[in-house]
Each structure stands twice: as structure tokens, then as C-alpha cells.
Phi, psi and omega in degrees: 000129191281126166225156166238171200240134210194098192098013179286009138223065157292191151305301195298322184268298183296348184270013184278283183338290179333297172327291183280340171281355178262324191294134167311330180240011165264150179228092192323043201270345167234162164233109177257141189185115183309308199282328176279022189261145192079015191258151169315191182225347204270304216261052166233263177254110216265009167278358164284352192330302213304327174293347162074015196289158092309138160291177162225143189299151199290286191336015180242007204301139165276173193247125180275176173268346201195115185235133164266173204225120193238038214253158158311178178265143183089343197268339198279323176283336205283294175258012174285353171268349140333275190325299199326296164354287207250021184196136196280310212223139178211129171276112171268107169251021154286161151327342211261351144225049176288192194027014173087058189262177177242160197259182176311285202321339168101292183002123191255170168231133207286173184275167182237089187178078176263029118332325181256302211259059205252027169260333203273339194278349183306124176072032166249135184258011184211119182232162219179099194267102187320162158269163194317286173301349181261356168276334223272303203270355135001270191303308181314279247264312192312280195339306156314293195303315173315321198260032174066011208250044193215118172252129170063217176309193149197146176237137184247140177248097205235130164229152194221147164309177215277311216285022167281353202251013200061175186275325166293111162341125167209176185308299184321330195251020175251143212303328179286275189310336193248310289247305188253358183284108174258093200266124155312095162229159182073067180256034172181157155074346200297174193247012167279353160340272189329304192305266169335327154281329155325316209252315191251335170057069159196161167270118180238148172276028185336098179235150188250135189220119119321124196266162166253057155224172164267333158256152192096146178199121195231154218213105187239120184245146211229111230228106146266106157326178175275324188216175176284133177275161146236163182351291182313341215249325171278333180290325169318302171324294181296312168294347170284291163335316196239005182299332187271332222248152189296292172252068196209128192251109180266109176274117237217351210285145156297305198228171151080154179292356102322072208237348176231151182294153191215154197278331172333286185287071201191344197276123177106022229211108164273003167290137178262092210266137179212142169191154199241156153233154158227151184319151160322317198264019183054026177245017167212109189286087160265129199254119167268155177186129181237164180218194192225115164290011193235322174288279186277350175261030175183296183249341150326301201283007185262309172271338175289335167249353142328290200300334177266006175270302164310344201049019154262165185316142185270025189242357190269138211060010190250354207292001192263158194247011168065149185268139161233134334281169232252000000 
């Protein structure tokens, strides 16, 4: 299957490259970029030297079976009916058609969370990849509200690495302002708000803090049931919920320093880690989940629903289990 990359030297496009030059049933044929075009693809991303790449100017797309589209927000509505042209099938990992929006052309696009939807994706051709913190806090969430376990708000407490901000410089993401910074932003209103009450069937509170990391991103949801719980009884929800899908690990530890998920051991990684606590008096569920914002909260999760669009197994190419230590 043929693919091109589009929006390939972001963050987000190299781990795409990566991704898709390991896969078995993929075949890698462009890296698109307005601003790099004719530049190596090495003097971007250089653990890539071995691909031998150029980037190419969008006016060059070849025409493939799957063009992912790894653009700013707005840039993905701008040119997909170009692409659409010259690719049977295209993975949106912008905001701009998410929640089931439709593109100009009237194309709707299934959701790429095939945890939730891995009835709806088989033979969709316009696919469309929640952002990194609303799969993390999704996955948390979806599983409780289904099992009735969810009363009134929730509030998600999200915190994410530098490399959520993209690959272009700005005041907020230079190293002297973020480097040592637990910067608090977006404490209302944020819009991942929506993606979540869509997805997860809850009214969530969002507020997001910067991290002084680079990769990662974790999401702590603080849950009131109708009545009181105990511990055993939510993690039965998340193992049940999750006993099939490849990549959602329901973490159970007791003991030992790592007893919640944490993002570190995630990075390259497409698995989504989730675990929980409750109050002594059961009258408060909090559920942690961590992820790779680029992998499973963006280009993991991109290929991971190709595959399942596609009918190949949904672990293919996606199969690395991440370092410890980290």
C-alpha cells in the first residue's frame, strides 16, 4: 500500500515516516513539505539519516492509496480536496475533522479510536485522529461512563511535554520560558472539552499544565459515582472493557514505585496505560492514563486505524514495547 506523508517535518510527520517505513504492509513513497522541500529529510529528522529521503513540495503529491495529513489546524481543510484527488484514502491527525465533522466535498470522517470504534472503521476512507490528551482521557473515561459509574462533572487534569506545541518555535516553547516550567494553560474551556463529551458521554472540566518534558502526555480524572465504590470494582470495568484491544494495558500494581501510569515508559510507543484509585469512602474514582502524544496520540493512533480500515492485523508495525529505564 502505497503512502505519502504530508505536513512530514513536524513532530508528528516524523513519527509517521518512522512508523510507516517499518511497516510491513506499507510502502513509504513521499515526505511533503512546503517549507523543506528539496532538503534532506536527515537535516529535520536526523534518527531518520538511513531513509535516504527528501522532502517534496505539496504540488508534487504522487498519487498514492493513503496520504496521512500531519498539518496545523486549518491547513488539513485547506488542502484535502487536492490530496483526496491523488489518494484513495487520507488519516487526518488535525483538529479539523474531528468529532464527525465533514470535509468541503461533504465526506464525513469516522473517528481513529479503534477502542471505541473498531466496528465503524473497517473500509473508511477519510479517517480523522482524536487529539493526544482527549484519547488519553477518552480511554480513562469511556469505560466508567458505559458501566454507569460516572455522576455529574468530571474533571481532567492534563499534563503534556514541550513537543505538543509542534516543531515551530514560539515564546511559550523556548527553552528559557518552558525548560523548568510547570506553566498552567487553558484552566477552562479548553476544546478538548467537546472531543470528550463526544466520545466518553460525560461532561469533563479540563484544565492543561506544561511540563518540563518532551514527549508525553497524562491525563488525572477525578470521577464521582451515584454510590460508592470500591478499587476492585472499577478496575473490573477497565479489564473487561479492554481485555481485547492490543493497546490499552490496565495497570493494577499495589506495591512498587510505579503503581500509576506514567509516560516516561511510553515514549516510541503506542500503548495507552490506565489505572486507578478510590477514596477509603468509595466516593471518589480517580483514574490515571498515559500515552506518547505523537505516537499513540497522533501517529501511532493514525496507523493504528489504517490497519484496522484495511483489515490488517491492528499491532502491524506498531509492535515496539518502549524502555526502561527511561
Amino acid at each position: 500500500m502505497k503512502v505519502s506523508v504530508v505536513g512530514a517535518a513536524g513532530y508528528t510527520g516524523g513519527e509517521l515516516l518512522r512508523l510507516v517505513h517499518a511497516h510491513p504492509e506499507l510502502d513509504l513513497v513521499q515526505a511533503v513539505s512546503r517549507r523543506h522541500a528539496g532538503r534532506p529529510v536527515a537535516e529535520v529528522h536526523p534518527n531518520l539519516h538511513h531513509l535516504g529521503l527528501t522532502f517534496h513540495p505539496p504540488q508534487e503529491l504522487a498519487p498514492v492509496d493513503t496520504a496521512f495529513l500531519a498539518l496545523p489546524s486549518g491547513a488539513s481543510a485547506e488542502l484535502e480536496a487536492g490530496v483526496a484527488e491523488l489518494a484513495g484514502t487520507i488519516v487526518d491527525l488535525s483538529p479539523d475533522f474531528r468529532a464527525g465533522a465533514s470535509s468541503a466535498s461533504g465526506d464525513v470522517y469516522r473517528t481513529g479510536l479503534p477502542e471505541l470504534y473498531a466496528d465503524e472503521l473497517p473500509g473508511a476512507e477519510r479517517i480523522s485522529v482524536p487529539g493526544c490528551m482527549a484519547t488519553a482521557a477518552i480511554l480513562a473515561l469511556a469505560p466508567l461512563s458505559k458501566a454507569g459509574l460516572v455522576a455529574g462533572d468530571v474533571v481532567v487534569d492534563a499534563r503534556t511535554g514541550s513537543s505538543g506545541s509542534g516543531a515551530e518555535p514560539g515564546p511559550s516553547s523556548h527553552h528559557a520560558e518552558r525548560g523548568n516550567a510547570f506553566r498552567v494553560y487553558k484552566p477552562a474551556g479548553h476544546r478538548h472539552e467537546k472531543e470528550i463529551a463526544a466520545h466518553a458521554k460525560v461532561r469533563a472540566r479540563m484544565t492543561v499544565t506544561a511540563v518540563p518534558s518532551v514527549r508525553g502526555a497524562q491525563v488525572v480524572c477525578h470521577v464521582t459515582p451515584p454510590e460508592p465504590v470500591e478499587r476492585r470494582d472499577v478496575l473490573r470495568v477497565l479489564q473487561r472493557e479492554y481485555r481485547d484491544r492490543p493497546f490499552v494495558r490496565v495497570v493494577a500494581r499495589s506495591r512498587g514505585v510505579h503503581r500509576l501510569p506514567d509516560p516516561q515508559f511510553l515514549s516510541g510507543t503506542n500503548f495507552v496505560d490506565v489505572g486507578c484509585a478510590v477514596d477509603e469512602d468509595g466516593g471518589r474514582i480517580v483514574v490515571v492514563a498515559a500515552l506518547d502524544n505523537l505516537v499513540k496520540g497522533a501517529a501511532g493512533g493514525g496507523v493504528q486505524s489504517l490497519n484496522v480500515a484495511r483489515g490488517l492485523p491492528e499491532d502491524a508495525g506498531l509492535e515496539f514495547p518502549g524502555l526502561h529505564p527511561a
